[in-house]
C-alpha positions, -999 to 999 in steps of 0.1 A, spaced: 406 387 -573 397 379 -611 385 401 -629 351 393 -649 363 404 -690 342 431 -705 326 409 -731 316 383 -706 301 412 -685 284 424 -715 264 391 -718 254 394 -678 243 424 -683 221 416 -713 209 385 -698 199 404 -662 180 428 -689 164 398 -709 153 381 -672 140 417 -659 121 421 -692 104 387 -692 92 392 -653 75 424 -669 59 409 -696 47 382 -672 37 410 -647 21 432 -672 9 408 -700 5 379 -679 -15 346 -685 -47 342 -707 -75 339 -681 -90 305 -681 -130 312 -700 -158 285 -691 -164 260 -726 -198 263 -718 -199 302 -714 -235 302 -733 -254 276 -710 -248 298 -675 -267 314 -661 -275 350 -676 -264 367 -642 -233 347 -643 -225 352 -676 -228 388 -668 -203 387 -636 -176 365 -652 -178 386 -681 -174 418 -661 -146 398 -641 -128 386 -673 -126 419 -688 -109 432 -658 -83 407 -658 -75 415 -698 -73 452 -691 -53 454 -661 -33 415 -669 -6 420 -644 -32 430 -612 -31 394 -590 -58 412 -573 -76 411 -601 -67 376 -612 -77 370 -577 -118 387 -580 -115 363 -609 -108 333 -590 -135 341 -563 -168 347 -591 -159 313 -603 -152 297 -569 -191 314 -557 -206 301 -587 -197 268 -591 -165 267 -616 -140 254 -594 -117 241 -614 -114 275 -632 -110 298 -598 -81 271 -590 -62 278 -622 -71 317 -613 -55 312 -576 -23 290 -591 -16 319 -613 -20 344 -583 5 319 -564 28 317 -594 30 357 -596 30 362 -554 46 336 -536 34 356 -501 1 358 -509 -14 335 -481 -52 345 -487 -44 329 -521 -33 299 -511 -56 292 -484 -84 297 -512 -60 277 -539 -69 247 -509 -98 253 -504 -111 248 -542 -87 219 -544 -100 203 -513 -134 208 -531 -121 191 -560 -113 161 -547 -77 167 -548 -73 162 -509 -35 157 -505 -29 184 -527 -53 206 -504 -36 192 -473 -1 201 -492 -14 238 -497 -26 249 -467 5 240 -449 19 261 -474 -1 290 -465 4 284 -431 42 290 -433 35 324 -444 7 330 -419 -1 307 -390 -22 332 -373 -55 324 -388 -75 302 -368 -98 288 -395 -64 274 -414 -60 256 -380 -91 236 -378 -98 235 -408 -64 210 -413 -75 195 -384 -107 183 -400 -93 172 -430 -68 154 -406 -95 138 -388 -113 126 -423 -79 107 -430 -77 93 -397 -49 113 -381 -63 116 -349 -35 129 -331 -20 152 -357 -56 167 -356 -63 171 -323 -31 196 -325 -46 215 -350 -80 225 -333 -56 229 -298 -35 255 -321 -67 270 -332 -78 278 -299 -47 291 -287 -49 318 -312 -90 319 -305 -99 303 -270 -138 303 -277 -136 287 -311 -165 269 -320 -148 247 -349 -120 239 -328 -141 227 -301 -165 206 -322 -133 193 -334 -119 177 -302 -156 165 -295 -152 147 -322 -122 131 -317 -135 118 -284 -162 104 -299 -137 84 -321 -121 75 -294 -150 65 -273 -149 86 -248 -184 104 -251 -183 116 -213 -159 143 -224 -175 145 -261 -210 154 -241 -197 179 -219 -181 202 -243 -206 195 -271 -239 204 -242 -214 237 -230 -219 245 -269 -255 240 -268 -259 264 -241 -239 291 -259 -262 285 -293 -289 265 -291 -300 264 -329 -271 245 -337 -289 216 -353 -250 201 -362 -240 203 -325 -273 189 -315 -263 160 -345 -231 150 -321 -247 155 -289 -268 126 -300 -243 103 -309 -224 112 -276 -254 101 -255 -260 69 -278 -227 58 -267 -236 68 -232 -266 46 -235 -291 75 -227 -315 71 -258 -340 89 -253 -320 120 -248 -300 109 -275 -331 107 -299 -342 142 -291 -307 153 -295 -310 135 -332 -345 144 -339 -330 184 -338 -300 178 -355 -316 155 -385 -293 162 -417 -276 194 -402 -240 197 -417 -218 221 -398 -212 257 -402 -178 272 -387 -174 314 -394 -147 313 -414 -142 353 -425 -121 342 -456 -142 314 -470 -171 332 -460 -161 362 -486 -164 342 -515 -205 345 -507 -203 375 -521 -201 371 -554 -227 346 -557 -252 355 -579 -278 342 -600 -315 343 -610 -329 321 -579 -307 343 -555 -311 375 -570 -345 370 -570 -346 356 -537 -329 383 -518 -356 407 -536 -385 389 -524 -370 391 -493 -362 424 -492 -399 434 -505 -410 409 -478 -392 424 -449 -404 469 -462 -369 475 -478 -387 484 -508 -356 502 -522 -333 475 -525 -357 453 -536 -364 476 -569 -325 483 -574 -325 442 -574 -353 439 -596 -343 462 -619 -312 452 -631 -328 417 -632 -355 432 -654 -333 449 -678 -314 416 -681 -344 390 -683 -374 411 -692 -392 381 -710 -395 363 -671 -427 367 -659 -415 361 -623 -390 389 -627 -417 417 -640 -448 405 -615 -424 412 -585 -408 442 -601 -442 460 -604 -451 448 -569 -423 464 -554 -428 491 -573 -465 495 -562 -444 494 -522 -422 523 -529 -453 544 -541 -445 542 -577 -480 530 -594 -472 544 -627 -441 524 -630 -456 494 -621 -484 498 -645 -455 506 -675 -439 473 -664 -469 450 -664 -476 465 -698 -445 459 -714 -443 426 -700 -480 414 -711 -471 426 -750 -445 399 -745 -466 374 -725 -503 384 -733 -513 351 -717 -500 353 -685 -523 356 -657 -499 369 -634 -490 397 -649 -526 406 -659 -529 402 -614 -498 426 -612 -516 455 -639 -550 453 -620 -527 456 -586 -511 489 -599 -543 501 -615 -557 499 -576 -524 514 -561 -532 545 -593 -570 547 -581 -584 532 -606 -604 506 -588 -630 499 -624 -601 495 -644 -586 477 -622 -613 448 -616 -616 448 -659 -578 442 -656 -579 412 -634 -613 399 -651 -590 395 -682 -564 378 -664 -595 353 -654 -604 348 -686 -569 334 -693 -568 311 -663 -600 308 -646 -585 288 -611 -554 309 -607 -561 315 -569 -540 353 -565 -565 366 -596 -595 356 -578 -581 369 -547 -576 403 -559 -610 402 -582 -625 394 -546 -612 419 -531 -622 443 -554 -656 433 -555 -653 436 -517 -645 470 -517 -665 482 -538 -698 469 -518 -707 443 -544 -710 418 -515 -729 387 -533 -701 386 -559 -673 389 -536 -688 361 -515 -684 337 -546 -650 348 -558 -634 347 -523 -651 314 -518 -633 297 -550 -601 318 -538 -601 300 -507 -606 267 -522 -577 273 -542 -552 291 -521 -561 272 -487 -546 294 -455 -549 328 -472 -554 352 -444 -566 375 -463 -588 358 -485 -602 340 -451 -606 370 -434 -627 393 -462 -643 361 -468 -658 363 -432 -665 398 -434 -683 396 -463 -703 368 -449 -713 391 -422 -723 417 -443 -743 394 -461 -759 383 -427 -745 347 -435 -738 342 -397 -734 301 -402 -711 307 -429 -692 332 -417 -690 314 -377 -673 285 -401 -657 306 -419 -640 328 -385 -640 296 -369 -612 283 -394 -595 314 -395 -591 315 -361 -577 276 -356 -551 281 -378 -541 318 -371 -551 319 -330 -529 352 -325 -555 373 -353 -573 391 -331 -596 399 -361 -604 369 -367 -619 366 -332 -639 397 -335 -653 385 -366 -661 347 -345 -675 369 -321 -707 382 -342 -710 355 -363 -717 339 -329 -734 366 -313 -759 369 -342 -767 331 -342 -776 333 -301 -741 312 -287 -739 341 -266 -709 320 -241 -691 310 -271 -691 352 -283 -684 363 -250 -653 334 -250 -643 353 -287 -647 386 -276 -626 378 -240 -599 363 -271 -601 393 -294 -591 422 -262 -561 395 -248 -550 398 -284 -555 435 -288 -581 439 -308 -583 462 -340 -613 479 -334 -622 486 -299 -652 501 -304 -663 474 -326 -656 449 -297 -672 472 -276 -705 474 -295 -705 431 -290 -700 430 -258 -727 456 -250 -753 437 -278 -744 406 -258 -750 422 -222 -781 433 -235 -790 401 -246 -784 387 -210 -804 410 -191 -832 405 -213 -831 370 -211 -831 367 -173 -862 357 -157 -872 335 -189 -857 306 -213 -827 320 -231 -830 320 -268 -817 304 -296 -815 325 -325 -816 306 -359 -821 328 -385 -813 308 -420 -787 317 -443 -797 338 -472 
């Protein structure tokens, strides 16, 4: 055996050093991460995530998983051409990595790129072909390109690894409806109907299966319910890129919703960091000080709509948001000065005459209530609320015309308020349509009404009113509004 001279072995040595050290530096210096050119004109939230994101990858430049949290904020916001040069260098770095390939197709798929995509994911599935979703998913982009066959393996594969498979089985309904052959399109397509029937995209295909079929007027209603639907398949790995989606619209989104639905905490953590990032929004400090006034926390809310009205002295609703935690503090005079201000900024803005109604309203100053919830109503439309103090007031007022219209419209568009039906029922009591309050009382107890003695107290006014009409003409009572 030849022997390899010391000098020559020398060189290999220094060039095994030179590879080893220039791996290292790739590992631990890496690339320069890709930065949007338009950094400026993003979103503020997304400024703030990619930022956060980019500084991770310059600190820690050889972490892939890092590289990778990269590649997913861009992907969830919209810069896909950036999270693809984030997953290539993931790729690049670890070969093995399937997640990162599967997301490299994904974006690249999304891009336009198709046979590239295609390219990829079979890639990915030579490292891992246990993943459903990697299955149909091919087989869909198959079936785009017209590679029936090759797809209808695909979704087969994917439901050999997932037997129930949703995807896959829309898949091969599909294809028989490419085919022609909606028989076998309808019966697995109607079996997925059964399973989940709010799928408005299955509901698309069912329709088109029994247009082929001939059966139009099924197929119409099958349409009608699937009208612009585009599918959704769970797909636990695409599906994680959601989140890091942010934003002002969802950010503030997921707070109204949280404030909407009594998860008050989350709904102020949300807002608050929103608020310290965009305190000049007025959106973002009205709901911040209503969720604070929801978690108990009036003098926070008033601090807020202050700070935010030195900035935007203007705005009426913010002036609606200080005179809302001036109520929640106790302060019910300072409260209705508040929101008169706001008024004097924007005389129609329907939730400031709302709450200046219902402050009027509580505070027994019925005659002015009855004209501030009147314009409220105008404005606003449907406003429970608003309708329903309006008819109370009305009562109170012993407008019993009005307030029968008034209860009458309330309960039309709102037929399960029991309320509303109590309210129907004096109005109608008091104006001598004794059937028609004995049909709204019957309406308010089905519903469960609120106030059972109140109830109670019609009925018995309107049985007394019965007996003492027997034996003589029943009375109309027409007492004119005031």
């Amino acid at each position: 055996m030849r022997r390899i001279r010391p000098g020559i072995r020398s060189i290999l040595s220094v060039a095994l050093i030179v590879v080893g050290l220039v791996w290292w530096l790739r590992l631990s210096i890496g690339a320069e991460p890709p930065v949007p050119r338009n950094f400026s004109d993003l979103d503020p939230l997304v400024q703030d995530v990619v930022a956060e994101a980019l500084e991770y990858v310059r600190s820690t430049p050889g972490s892939m998983r890092m590289w990778m949290q990269l590649g997913l904020v861009y992907e969830a916001n919209g810069l896909k051409d950036l999270a693809q040069e984030c997953y290539e260098q993931v790729v690049s770095v670890q070969d093995s990595n399937a997640k990162a390939w599967y997301r490299l197709a994904l974006v690249q798929d999304a891009l336009g790129e198709s046979d590239r995509a295609s390219g990829t994911l079979r890639r990915m599935l030579e490292l891992d072909d246990t993943y459903a979703p990697s299955r149909w998913r091919l087989g869909f982009w198959q079936l785009r390109s017209g590679e029936l066959e090759q797809a209808r393996e695909q979704f087969t594969r994917s439901l050999e690894l997932e037997p129930n498979n949703r995807a896959a089985r829309v898949g091969l309904a599909r294809i028989d409806l490419s085919r022609g052959r909606p028989q076998e399109a309808a019966a697995v397509l109607e079996a997925l109907v059964n399973e989940q029937p709010n799928d408005a995209y299955v509901h698309q295909l069912l329709g088109a299966a029994y247009r082929q079929l001939g059966r139009h007027d099924q197929a119409a209603a099958e349409s009608q319910l699937g009208h612009g639907a585009k599918p959704t398949h769970s797909d636990p790995w695409a599906d994680e890129v959601r989140s890091y989606t942010t934003g002002y619209n969802r950010v503030m989104r997921s707070a109204q919703l949280a404030l909407q639905s009594g998860r008050t905490d989350e709904a102020v953590q949300a807002l608050e960091r929103l608020y310290k990032r965009l305190p000049f929004r007025v959106p973002v400090a009205y709901n911040l000080a209503l969720a604070y006034i929801a978690a108990g926390r009036a003098s926070d809310a008033i601090r807020v709509s202050q700070e935010a009205m030195a900035r935007r002295p203007k705005s009426a609703p913010l002036h609606v948001a200080f005179s809302l935690a001036l109520e929640a503090n106790g302060d019910s005079e300072q409260a209705l000065s508040a929101i008169n201000r706001g008024l004097e900024e924007d005389p129609n803005f329907g939730p400031a005459l709302k709450q200046r109604g219902l402050l009027l309203e509580r505070s027994h100053r019925y005659l002015q209530a009855a004209e501030t919830l009147q314009e409220a109503a105008r404005i606003l439309g449907d406003d429970v609320v608003v309708l329903l103090r309006l008819g109370r007031v009305q009562l109170e007022l012993e407008r019993w015309s009005q307030a029968a219209i008034t209860f009458d419209k309330l309960t039309v568009d709102h037929p399960n308020l029991a309320e509303g039906f109590e309210g129907l029922a004096t109005a109608r009591l008091e104006l001598g349509a004794l059937d028609e309050a004995e049909d709204a009382v019957r309406r308010a107890l089905a519903l469960g009404a609120t106030s059972q003695a109140r109830v109670a107290a019609i009925r018995a006014r309107l049985d007394a009113l019965r007996q003492s009409a027997n034996g003589s003409p029943p009375t109309q009572q027409t007492r004119e509004d005031d």
